[in-house]
C-alpha positions as CSV (number, residue, x, y, z in Angstrom):
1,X,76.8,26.7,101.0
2,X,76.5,28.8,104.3
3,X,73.4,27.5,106.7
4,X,70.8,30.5,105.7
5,X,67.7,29.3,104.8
6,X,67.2,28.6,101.3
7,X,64.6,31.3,99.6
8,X,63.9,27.9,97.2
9,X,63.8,24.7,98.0
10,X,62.6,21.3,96.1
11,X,62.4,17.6,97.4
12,X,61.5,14.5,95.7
13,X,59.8,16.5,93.0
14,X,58.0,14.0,89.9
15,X,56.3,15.1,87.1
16,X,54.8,13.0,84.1
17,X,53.4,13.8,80.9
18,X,50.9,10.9,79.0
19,X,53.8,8.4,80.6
20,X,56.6,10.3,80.1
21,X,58.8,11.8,83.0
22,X,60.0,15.2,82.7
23,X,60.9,15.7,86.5
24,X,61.9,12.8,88.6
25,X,62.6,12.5,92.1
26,X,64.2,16.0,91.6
27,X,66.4,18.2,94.8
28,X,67.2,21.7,94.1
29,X,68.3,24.6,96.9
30,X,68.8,27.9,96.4
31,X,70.2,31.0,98.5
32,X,68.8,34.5,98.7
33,X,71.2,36.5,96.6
34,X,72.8,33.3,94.3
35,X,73.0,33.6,90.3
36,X,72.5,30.0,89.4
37,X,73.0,28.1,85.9
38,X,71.0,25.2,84.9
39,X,72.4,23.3,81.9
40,X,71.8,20.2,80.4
41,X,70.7,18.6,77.1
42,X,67.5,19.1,75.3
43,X,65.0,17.3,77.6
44,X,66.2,17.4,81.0
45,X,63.4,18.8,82.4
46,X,65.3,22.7,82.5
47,X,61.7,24.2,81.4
48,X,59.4,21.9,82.9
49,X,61.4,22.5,86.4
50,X,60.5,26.4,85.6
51,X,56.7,25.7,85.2
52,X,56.6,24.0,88.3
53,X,58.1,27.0,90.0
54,X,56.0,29.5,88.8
55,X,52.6,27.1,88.7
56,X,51.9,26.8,85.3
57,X,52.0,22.6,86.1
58,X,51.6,20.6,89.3
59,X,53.9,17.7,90.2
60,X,52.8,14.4,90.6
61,X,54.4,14.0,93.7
62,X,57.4,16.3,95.9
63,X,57.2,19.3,97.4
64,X,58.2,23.0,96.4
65,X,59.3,26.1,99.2
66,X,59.3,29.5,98.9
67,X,61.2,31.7,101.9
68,X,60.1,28.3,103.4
69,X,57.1,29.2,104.8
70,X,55.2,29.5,100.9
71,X,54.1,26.6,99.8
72,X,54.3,26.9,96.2
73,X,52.3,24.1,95.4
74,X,49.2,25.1,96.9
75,X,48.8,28.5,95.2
76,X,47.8,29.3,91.9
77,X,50.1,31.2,88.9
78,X,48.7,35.0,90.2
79,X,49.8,33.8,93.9
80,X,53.4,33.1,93.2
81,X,53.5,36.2,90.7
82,X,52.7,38.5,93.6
83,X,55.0,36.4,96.1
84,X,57.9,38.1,93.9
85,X,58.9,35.1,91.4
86,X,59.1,36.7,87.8
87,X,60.6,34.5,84.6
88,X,61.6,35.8,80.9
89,X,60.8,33.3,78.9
90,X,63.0,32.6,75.6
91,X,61.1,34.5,73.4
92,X,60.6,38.4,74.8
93,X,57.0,39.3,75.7
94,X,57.0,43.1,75.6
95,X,54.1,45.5,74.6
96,X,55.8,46.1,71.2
97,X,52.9,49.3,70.6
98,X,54.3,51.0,73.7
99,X,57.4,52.7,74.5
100,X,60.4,51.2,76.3
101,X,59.6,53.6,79.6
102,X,55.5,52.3,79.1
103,X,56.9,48.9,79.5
104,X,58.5,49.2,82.8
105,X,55.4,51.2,83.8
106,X,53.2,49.1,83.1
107,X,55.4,46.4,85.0
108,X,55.7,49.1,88.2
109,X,51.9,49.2,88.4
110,X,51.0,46.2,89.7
111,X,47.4,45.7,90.7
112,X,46.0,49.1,88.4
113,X,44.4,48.7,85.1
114,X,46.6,49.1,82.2
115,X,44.6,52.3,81.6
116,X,45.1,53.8,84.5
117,X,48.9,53.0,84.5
118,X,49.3,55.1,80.9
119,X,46.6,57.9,81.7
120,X,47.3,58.6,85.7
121,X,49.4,60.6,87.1
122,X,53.4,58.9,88.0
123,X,54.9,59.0,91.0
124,X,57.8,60.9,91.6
125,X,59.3,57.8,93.2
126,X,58.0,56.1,90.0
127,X,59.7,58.5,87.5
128,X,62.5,57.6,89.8
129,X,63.0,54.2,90.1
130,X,62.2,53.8,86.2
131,X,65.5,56.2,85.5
132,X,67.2,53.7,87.8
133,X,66.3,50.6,85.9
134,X,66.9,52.2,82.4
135,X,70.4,52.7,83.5
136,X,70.9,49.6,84.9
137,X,69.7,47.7,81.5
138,X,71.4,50.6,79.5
139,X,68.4,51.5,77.4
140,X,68.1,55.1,78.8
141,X,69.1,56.7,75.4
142,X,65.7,54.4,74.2
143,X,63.7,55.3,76.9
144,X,61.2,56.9,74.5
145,X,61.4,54.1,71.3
146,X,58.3,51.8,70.7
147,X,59.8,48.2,72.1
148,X,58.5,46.7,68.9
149,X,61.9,49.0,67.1
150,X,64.4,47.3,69.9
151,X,66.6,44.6,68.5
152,X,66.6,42.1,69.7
153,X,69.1,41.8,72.6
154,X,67.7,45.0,73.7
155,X,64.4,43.9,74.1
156,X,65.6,41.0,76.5
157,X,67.2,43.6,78.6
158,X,63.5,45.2,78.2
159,X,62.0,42.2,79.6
160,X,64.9,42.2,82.5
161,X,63.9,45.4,83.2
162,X,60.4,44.8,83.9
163,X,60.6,41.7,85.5
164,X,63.5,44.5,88.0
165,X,60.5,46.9,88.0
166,X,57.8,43.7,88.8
167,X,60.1,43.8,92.4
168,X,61.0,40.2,91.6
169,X,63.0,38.5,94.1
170,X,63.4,35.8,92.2
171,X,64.3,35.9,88.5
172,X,63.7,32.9,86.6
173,X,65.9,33.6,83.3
174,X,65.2,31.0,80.6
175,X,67.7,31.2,77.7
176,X,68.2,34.8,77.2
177,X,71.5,34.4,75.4
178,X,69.5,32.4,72.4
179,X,69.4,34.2,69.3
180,X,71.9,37.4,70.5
181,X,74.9,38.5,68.8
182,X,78.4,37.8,70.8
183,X,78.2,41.2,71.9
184,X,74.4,41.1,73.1
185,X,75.2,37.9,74.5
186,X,78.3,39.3,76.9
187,X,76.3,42.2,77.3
188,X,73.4,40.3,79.0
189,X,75.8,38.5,80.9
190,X,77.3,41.7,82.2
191,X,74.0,43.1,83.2
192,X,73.1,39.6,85.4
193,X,75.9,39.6,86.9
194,X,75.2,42.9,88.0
195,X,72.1,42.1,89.6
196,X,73.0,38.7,91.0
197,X,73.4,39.5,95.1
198,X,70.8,42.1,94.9
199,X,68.5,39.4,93.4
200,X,68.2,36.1,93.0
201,X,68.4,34.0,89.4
202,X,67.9,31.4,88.3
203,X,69.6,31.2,84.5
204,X,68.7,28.3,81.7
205,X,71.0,28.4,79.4
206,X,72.8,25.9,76.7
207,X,75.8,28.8,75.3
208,X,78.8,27.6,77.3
209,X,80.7,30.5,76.8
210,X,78.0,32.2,78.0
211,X,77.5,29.8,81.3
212,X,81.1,30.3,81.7
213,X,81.0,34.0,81.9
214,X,78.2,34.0,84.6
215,X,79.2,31.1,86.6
216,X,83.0,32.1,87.9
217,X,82.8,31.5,91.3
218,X,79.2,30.2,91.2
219,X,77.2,26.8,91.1
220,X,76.1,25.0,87.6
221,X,73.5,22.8,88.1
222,X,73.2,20.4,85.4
223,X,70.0,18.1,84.7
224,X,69.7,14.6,82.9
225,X,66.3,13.3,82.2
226,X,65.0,15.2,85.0
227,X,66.9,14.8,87.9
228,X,70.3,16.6,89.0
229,X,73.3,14.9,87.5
230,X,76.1,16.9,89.0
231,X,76.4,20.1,90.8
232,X,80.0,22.4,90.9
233,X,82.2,24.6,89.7
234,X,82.1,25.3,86.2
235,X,85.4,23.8,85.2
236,X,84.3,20.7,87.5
237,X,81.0,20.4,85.6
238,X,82.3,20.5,81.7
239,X,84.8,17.8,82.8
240,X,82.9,15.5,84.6
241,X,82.5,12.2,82.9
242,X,79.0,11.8,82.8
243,X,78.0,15.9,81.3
244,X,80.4,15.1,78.5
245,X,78.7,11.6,78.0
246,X,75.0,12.9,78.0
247,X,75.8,16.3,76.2
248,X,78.1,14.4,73.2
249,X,76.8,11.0,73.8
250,X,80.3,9.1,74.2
251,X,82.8,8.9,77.5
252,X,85.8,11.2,77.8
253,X,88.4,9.5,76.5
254,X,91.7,9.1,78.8
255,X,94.5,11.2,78.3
């Protein structure tokens, strides 16, 4: 890690639910520009970490920096959308009635009624930077197909793209390989990687091959019952002792 200032940063962060605890006494630091992975088994806290960053939960305790002077936990959901943190959830959320180029118009218009986005006049620089973002999530050739036709890899790039044409500077990216063929899946991979310098993501993801692909050269991040368990390398992370014991439940064996 260089000494720029992190654009995230998390201390001591807690989170309970009815007496259970998601997030506990979790650290995280991000850089302006990184593509990170988050692993770890089903209930670490991956998802519940994500809805403290964008303010759909409050901790119980900790404390949550944006470009360090934003403090995230003092502003409400809308507040942090329009600070420039946009996440894709699992499932895509598209306007399945409207076509693929709607989509990211809809996404560019910010603040001006749906209405108005469709009906009003676009932009040259619009028309523009919406060409731009079809070619970068290849989906210029359906640029004119309703998003409800997409398959489904396609509509993940969709959701990419608006979250691109939302200005996001950070992008939180939960699971987007889940459910993709092998060639969607490197496909995806190819267009984060693509993007990662020029933005900054944040990846959730439990494919290995696909964390692999992303993650040359790059930090994992794995979580264990909500706290960090180990952060490195990829190769360092899949063959440290205690992933392999919480992902498969036993100890690596000696060789």
């Amino acid at each position: 890690m260089s000494m720029q200032p992190y654009l995230l940063a998390a201390e001591g962060l807690n989170k309970s639910f009815s007496g259970f605890q998601a997030i506990r006494d979790l650290n995280f630091a991000l850089e302006k520009g990184e593509l990170r992975t988050v692993i770890g088994p089903n209930g670490a806290g991956k998802t519940t970490f994500l809805d403290l960053i964008t303010g759909r939960t409050k901790p119980d305790s900790g404390t949550l920096h944006f470009e360090q002077t934003h403090d995230l936990l003092r502003m409400n959901e809308y507040q942090i959308y329009r600070l420039g943190i946009g996440r894709k959830f699992q499932t895509p959320t598209v306007y399945t009635d409207h076509s693929v180029r709607e989509n990211l118009l809809l996404s560019l218009a910010g603040s001006r009624s749906i209405w108005h986005s469709l009906v009003g006049r676009v932009k040259r620089e619009q028309e523009e930077r919406m060409d731009e973002i079809l070619q970068t999530i290849k989906l210029t050739e359906r640029a004119h197909a309703k998003a409800g036709s997409l398959a489904h890899g396609q509509k993940q790039w969709l959701e990419i793209g608006m979250l691109l044409a939302q200005d996001a500077k950070l992008l939180l990216v939960d699971e987007p390989a889940a459910g993709m063929t092998d060639e969607e899946t490197h496909r995806t991979g190819e267009l984060l990687l693509s993007l990662a310098g020029k933005h900054t993501i944040v990846v959730i993801e439990h494919d290995m091959t696909f964390v692999r692909q992303i993650s040359q050269g790059r930090i994992v991040t794995v979580l264990h019952q909500g706290n960090v368990l180990c952060e490195g390398a990829v190769d360092k992370v899949q063959n440290d002792e205690r992933v392999i014991e919480v992902y498969l439940g036993r100890k690596k064996k000696a060789a």
